[in-house]
Structures are given as structure tokens and as C-alpha cells.
N, C-alpha and C positions, 0 to 999 in steps of 0.2 A: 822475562826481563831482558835476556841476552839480544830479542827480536826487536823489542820497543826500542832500546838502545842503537841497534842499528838501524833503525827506522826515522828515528831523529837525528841524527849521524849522516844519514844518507842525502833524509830531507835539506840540514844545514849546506852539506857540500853541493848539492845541486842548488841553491839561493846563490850559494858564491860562486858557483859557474855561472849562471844566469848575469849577475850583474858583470863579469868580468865578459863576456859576450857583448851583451847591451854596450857598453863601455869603446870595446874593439870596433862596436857597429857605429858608435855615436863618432870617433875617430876618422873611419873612412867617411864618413857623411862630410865630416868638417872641410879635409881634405879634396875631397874629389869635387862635392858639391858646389864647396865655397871657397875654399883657397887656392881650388883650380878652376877657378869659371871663366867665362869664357872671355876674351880681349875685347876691346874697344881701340878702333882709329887704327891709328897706322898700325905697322907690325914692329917695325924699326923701333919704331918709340916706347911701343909693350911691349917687346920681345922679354919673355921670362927672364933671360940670362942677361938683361940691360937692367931689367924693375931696379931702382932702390930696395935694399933691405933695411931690416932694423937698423937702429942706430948702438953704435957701442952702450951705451945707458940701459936702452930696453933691454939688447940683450944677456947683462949682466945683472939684471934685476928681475922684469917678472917672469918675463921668457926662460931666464937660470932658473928661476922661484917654482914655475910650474913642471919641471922637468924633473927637478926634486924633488917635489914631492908627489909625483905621478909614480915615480921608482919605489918611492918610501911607501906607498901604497901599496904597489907588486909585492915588496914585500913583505910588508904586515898580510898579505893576502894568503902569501909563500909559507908565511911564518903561521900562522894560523891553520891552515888548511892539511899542512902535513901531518902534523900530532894530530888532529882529529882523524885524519886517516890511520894513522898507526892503531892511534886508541880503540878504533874502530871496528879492527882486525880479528879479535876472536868474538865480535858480535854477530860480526858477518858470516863466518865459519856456521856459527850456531844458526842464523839464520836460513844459511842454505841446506844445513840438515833438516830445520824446520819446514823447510819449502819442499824437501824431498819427498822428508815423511809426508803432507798434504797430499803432493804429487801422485805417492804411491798410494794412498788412501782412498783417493778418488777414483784413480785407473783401476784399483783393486776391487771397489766397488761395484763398481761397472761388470770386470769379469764376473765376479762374483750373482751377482743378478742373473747376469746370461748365461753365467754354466752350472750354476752350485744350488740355486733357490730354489732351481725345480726339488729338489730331492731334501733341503736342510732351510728351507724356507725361506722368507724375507728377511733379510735382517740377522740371518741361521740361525732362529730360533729352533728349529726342527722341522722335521715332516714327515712324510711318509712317502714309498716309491714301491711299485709294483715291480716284481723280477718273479722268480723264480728255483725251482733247488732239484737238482740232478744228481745221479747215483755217482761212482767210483768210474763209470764205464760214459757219462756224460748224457745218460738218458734221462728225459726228462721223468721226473717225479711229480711236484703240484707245483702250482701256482702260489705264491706267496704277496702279503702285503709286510713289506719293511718297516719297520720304526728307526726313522734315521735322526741320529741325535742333533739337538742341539751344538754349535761350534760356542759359544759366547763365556765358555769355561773351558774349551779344548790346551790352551797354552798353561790352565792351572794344571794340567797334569801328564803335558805332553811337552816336550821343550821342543825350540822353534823347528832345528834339525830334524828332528824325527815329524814332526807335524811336514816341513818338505817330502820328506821320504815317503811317508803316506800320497802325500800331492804329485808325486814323481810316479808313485809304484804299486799304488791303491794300498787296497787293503782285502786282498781274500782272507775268508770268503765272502764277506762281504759284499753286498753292491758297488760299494767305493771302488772304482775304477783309474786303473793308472791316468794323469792330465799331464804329466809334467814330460819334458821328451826325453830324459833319459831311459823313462817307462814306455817309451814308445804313444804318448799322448801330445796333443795337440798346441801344449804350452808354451812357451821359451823361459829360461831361467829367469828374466826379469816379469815374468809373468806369473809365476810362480812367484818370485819378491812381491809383487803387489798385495796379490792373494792374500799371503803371512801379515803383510802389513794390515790389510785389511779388515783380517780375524782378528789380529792386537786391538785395533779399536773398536770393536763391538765385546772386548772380556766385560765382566761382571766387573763391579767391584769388591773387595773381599768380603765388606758388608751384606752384600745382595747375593750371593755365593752361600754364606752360611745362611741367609732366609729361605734359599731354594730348597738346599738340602734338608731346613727343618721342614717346611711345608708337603717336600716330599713323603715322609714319615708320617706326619698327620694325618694328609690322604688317607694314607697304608690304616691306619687306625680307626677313621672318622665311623667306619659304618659300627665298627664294634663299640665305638664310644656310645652310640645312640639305641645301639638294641640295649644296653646295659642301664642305657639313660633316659627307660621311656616316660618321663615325664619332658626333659628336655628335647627326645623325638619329636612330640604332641607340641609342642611350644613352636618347633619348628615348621611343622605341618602348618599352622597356622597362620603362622607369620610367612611363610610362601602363600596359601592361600587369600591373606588380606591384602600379598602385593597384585596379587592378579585382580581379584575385587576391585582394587582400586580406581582400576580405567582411565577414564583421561581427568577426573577429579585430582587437581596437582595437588591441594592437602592434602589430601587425605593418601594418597603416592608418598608423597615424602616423610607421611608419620609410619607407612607401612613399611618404607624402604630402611628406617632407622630404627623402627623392631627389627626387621629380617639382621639388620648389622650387629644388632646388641646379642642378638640370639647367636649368629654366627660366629661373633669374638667369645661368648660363653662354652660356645662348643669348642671353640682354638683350643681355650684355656683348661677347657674338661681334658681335651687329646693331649694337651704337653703335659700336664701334671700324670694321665693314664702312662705315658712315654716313661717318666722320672721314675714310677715304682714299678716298670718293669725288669726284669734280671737284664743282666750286661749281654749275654746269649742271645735274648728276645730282642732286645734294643741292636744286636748285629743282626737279627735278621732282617727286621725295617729297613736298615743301613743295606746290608746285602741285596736287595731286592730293589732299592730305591733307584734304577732309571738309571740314566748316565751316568748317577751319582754313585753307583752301587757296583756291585761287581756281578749278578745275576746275568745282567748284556754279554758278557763275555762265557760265564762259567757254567750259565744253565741253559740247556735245549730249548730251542726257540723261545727265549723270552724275548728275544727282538724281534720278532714274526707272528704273526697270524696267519693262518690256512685259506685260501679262499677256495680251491680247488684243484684237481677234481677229487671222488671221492673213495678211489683204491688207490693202492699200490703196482708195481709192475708183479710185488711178490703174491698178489691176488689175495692181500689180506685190506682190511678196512684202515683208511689214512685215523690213527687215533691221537686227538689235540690235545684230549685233558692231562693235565701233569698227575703223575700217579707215583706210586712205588715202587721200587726194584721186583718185585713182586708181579705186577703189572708188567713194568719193563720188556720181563724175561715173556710173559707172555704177548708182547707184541712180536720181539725177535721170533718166537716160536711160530706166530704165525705168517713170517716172514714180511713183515714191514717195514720201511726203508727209513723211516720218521720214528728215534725213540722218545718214549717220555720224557716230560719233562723236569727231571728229577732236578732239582735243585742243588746247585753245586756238581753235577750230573758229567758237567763238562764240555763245552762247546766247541769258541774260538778259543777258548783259554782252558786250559786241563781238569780233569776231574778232581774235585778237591770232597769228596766223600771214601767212605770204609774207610777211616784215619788215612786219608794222604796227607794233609795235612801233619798230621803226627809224624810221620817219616821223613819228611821233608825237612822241615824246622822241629830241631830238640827241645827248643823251649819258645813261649808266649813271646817272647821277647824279640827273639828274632823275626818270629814271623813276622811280629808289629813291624819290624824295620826294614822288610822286605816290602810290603804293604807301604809302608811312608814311602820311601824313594822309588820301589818301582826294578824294573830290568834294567843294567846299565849295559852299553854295550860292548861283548869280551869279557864280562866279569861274570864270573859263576855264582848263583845264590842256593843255598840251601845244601841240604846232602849232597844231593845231587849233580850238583855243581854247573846245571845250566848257568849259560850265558851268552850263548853267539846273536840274542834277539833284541838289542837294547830298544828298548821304547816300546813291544808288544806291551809288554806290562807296566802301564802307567803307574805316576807316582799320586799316592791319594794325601799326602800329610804333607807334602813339601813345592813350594813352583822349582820347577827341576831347569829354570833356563842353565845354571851353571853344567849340568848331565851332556849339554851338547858337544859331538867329537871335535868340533871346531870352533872358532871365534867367529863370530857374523860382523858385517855392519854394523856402524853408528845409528844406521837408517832403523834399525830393528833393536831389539831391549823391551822385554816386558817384566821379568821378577822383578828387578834392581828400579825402585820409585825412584822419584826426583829427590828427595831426602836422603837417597842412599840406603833405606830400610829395603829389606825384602820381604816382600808379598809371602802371607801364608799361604797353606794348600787350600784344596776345598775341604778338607775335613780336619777335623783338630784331634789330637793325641787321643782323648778320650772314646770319640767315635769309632779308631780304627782301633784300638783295644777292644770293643764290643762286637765290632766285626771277625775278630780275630777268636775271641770268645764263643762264637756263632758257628766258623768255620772248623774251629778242633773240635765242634763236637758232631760234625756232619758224620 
């Protein structure tokens, strides 16, 4: 509203420059053209400063008459044009933020395509990036394929600040690589500003946020839905089956593609009611496990990696992938391999949350929940233990943390705080991280 207003605002006063121009021009024409044209005959006789002028009459009448109201016109022009400027003044303001943000949008785009897409896809939906993982001494171990998240919920649980810091300073161990140059990267600070900008406008909206994180869980469920469900297994086979049948017969395509959908929303509905009567334990494990959305990425042994190669260790024992037991574990360490299992909550980027750390850490359910909602602040200690020098490693899953930033940003920048003045939930709701929290005291 603030832009259209200055946009009509703008449009009016450039109409009334335009005629006040036209006007100015029509003047000199008059003037130069015509009331200075050129003599005739003698010179003596037409010499300008000989001509007769007006007669007393004229010039108390229309000649007085037009000069009056050519003034009165200035200013009703004067009078008008001002207030509409003044009025104008916090339209404008908003407008140029508005032009900013575009600005930054666009340029951030851009960067974005050229330096970021390869590795977090188009649009950062995700992708994947081949690296690598080395010992303590920087020798190489295997070859690795990365799963690199998604950005399009990264500000639900990262505020913009720490989302910079990551862009300045990367993120070991990670592939994330310092960009920004007080990291010694290729950026400039307003390139970096674009970026941010740029990831603002591709978030979710809160709507589309809670469908990801359900559909992630389903997934996680789908195949056990259908061994349990083999009659709706068979329904399914089938209806894949008659979509291939189909061929290039468009009836008969679009009666098979609207089985496969009826069949598909009946399985939805089989996984979320299977979801609903499972313990609050099992329902954090789904959650724990679910992808960006989960806390697995950080807390369990390569759940963000695949192996590609090669197929020992330096310690001359065999690279072992499958997640296993402590049990397991101790016998890869014994045979000295450099990759442990995958033990779940095992401890990654983010610490080992099994044999009750958890329980030591946080006294009661509750707290943990509220470490879990907000996240690491940073300088503030959580838990027993009183960490805190790492604000932002540990995202917040329950809350949009823009307020968590050590500083005030731009006007240029704002994603919790809506246009309404409400603030944005997190990606997960109260109940979720209870269930997760459920899940992890009993690792």
C-alpha cells in the first residue's frame, strides 16, 4: 500500500512538472518567436525602444488580468504540490526499502545460482556434493557423497546473524566452506547481505513447513504401513501396474492415474493414523531421524553421508557403513577403523546424546524441551553443564529465533516479525519436540 501510494504520489507530481514545463516552453516560444520577430522598413521607425506600447486601458485591464492570474496559478501549483510532497514522505521511505529488498533479491540470486546451487540446488532445495573425510593427522580416509540440506527453512531455525556467520566462516566439518571475507572467502559484506536476502525469499511458509515435516515421517513409516497392509500393498501394485499399461491411451491414463492417487491418499491416511497410536518415544524417533528437520544430521554418525570409497581404512581394517550397536561399534574400534557406526544419537557435529547424557545434562523433561525450542544462545550456558560460547551451533526447533541475533540488522532484512506484527512459528510445534525429547531420554 505504502508503494502504490508513492507511486501515484510520484506519478501526480511528475503531470504537474510536465505541464509547468510545457508552460515555461510555450512562454519562450511566445517571446522569442513572436513578440521578438523580426523588423520591417526602416530601423528608426521600428527600433524596439521607439515601438508604441500598450495603452494605459490595456495595460490595466487584460494585460493586469493575465499576469494575475498566471501568479494565482504558480500558486495554486506551489500550494498543491507541497502537501502532496510532504504527504508523500513516508511512502517513499517504504518504497525505497521496498526497491532495496527487490534489489538485494535479485543480486542475491544471482550469487546464489553461481556459487551455492551447485552444492544446495536450484532454488536450495538441496543436493548433494562429493568431498571427502580425513583422520586427526589430515590423511585421507574415503571418499564421501554429502547430503546438503535444503536452505528454504534455514532462517526457521537459524536467525539471520548466525545464518551470516555460517556465510563468513562456514561450518566445519562440514563441506560448508567459509564465502564471506572476514572468513577469508571471496564475498564482500554486501554480498553476503544479498545472499540473506535472498534465502528470506525462498522460506517456506509456516503452512508448507508443517507439511514437510509431516510427509517426512510418513516416508519414515510408508514401507511398514504396507507390509502390515498387504492387502492395500496389492491395491497398490496394481494400480502402478495399470498406470504403466496405460500407454499412450489418454483414458484410460487418466482413470489409472486417479486409482494410483486414491490408493496413494489411502496409504497417507493409513501412515498418519499408524503415526497417532504410536508412543510419544517412537513418534520422537520419526522426528529425530527426519532429515533437516530432525536432529539425526547433527547427532548421528554419517547420517549426512554415504560411502562411495575406497574400501579399507589406513588402520587396515574394512570401511564398515551399516549403523549398528555399541556392541558393533567397539568392534570396529578394535579392529581399528577410522569410520564408527552409526549409532544413533551416537554423536556427530553435535554431541553424543546416548548412555543417559541426556539425563545429566537436563534434570527434568521440561527443560530439555526448552533447550530444544530456542536452541544455543550465544554466551549463555544451558543445561548442567553450563555450555554456552556457541550461539547458533544448536538451532532452535520450536521458535523463529530472529529476535536470538547479537545485533539489530537492517530494515532491508526481517523474517520472524509478519507484516501483521505476529511472529512466525518454528518448524515444529510444542508437541513434536516433546516427543523428541521423549525419544532422546531414553537413548
Amino acid at each position: 500500500m505504502h508503494l502504490l501510494a508513492a507511486s501515484t504520489q510520484r506519478n501526480l507530481g511528475m503531470a504537474i512538472a510536465v505541464v509547468a514545463i510545457v508552460g515555461f516552453a510555450i512562454y519562450l516560444i511566445y517571446n522569442v518567436l513572436w513578440a521578438g520577430r523580426g523588423e520591417r522598413g526602416s530601423e528608426v521607425e521600428l527600433a524596439p525602444n521607439r515601438k508604441p506600447y500598450l495603452s494605459d486601458e490595456e495595460l490595466e485591464t487584460s494585460k493586469l488580468d493575465l499576469a494575475l492570474v498566471s501568479g494565482l496559478v504558480t500558486l495554486v501549483i506551489i500550494g498543491v504540490a507541497l502537501p502532496l510532497y510532504w504527504l508523500g514522505e513516508p511512502g517513499r521511505q517504504q518504497g525505497y526499502l521496498e526497491f532495496s529488498r527487490d534489489q538485494f533479491t535479485s543480486r542475491g540470486a544471482g550469487q546464489f545460482e553461481e556459487r551455492c546451487a551447485i552444492c544446495h540446488g536450484g532454488g536450495g532445495l538441496g543436493g548433494t556434493t562429493a568431498t571427502s573425510i580425513t583422520d586427526d593427522a589430515g590423511n585421507f580416509i574415503a571418499a564421501i557423497e554429502w547430503d546438503v540440506p535444503a536452505l528454504t527453512t534455514v532462517l526457521y531455525r537459524f536467525s539471520e546473524e548466525e545464518v551470516r556467520h555460517i556465510l563468513d566462516y562456514g561450518r566445519p566439518p562440514t563441506p560448508m566452506q567459509a564465502w564471506g571475507a572476514p572468513g577469508g572467502g571471496p564475498l564482500t559484506t554486501q554480498q553476503v547481505d544479498e545472499l540473506i536476502q535472498y534465502i528470506q525469499s525462498i522460506q517456506l511458509d509456516p503452512d508448507e513447513v508443517e507439511q514437510e515435516v509431516l510427509d517426512g515421517i510418513v516416508l519414515q513409516v510408508r514401507d511398514d504401513v504396507l507390509a502390515a497392509n498387504p492387502g492395500l500393498n496389492s491395491r497398490l501394485n496394481d494400480a502402478n501396474d495399470a498406470v504403466s499399461a496405460a500407454g499412450a491411451d489418454e483414458a484410460a491414463a487418466e482413470a489409472a492415474a486417479r486409482n494410483l492417487a486414491m490408493v496413494e491418499q489411502e496409504i497417507r491416511e493409513t501412515s498418519e493414523q499408524h503415526i497417532r497410536e504410536l508412543t510419544s518415544a517412537d513418534r520422537g524417533e520419526l522426528l529425530f531421524n527426519n532429515g533437516e528437520y530432525g536432529c539425526a544430521r547433527c547427532h548421528t554418525p554419517r547420517d549426512s553421508w554415504r560411502f562411495t570409497g575406497p574400501e579399507s581404512t589406513p588402520g587396515g581394517g574394512p570401511v564398515v557403513l551399516a549403523k549398528g550397536s555399541p556392541e558393533e561399534a567397539a568392534e570396529i574400534a578394535r579392529l581399528g577403523n577410522l569410520i564408527p557406526a552409526g549409532i544413533p544419537g551416537g554423536g556427530a557435529f553435535g554431541p553424543n546424546l546416548t548412555n543417559g547424557a541426556t539425563l545429566r545434562q537436563f534434570d527434568t523433561a521440561e527443560g530439555h524441551v526448552g533447550f530444544v525450542t530456542i536452541g544455543s544462545e550465544e554466551g549463555i550456558g544451558y543445561g548442567n553443564f553450563g555450555q554456552g560460547d556457541g550461539g547458533g551451533q544448536m538451532p532452535a526447533f520450536g521458535v523463529c529465533v530472529g529476535d536470538r541475533d547479537s545485533s539489530e540488522r537492517s530494515a532491508i532484512h526481517g523474517f520472524c516479525t509478519l507484516e501483521d506484527g505476529n511472529v512466525r512459528p518454528g518448524m515444529l510445534t510444542a508437541a513434536q519436540i516433546a516427543d523428541i525429547v521423549a525419544y532422546e531420554r531414553g537413548l
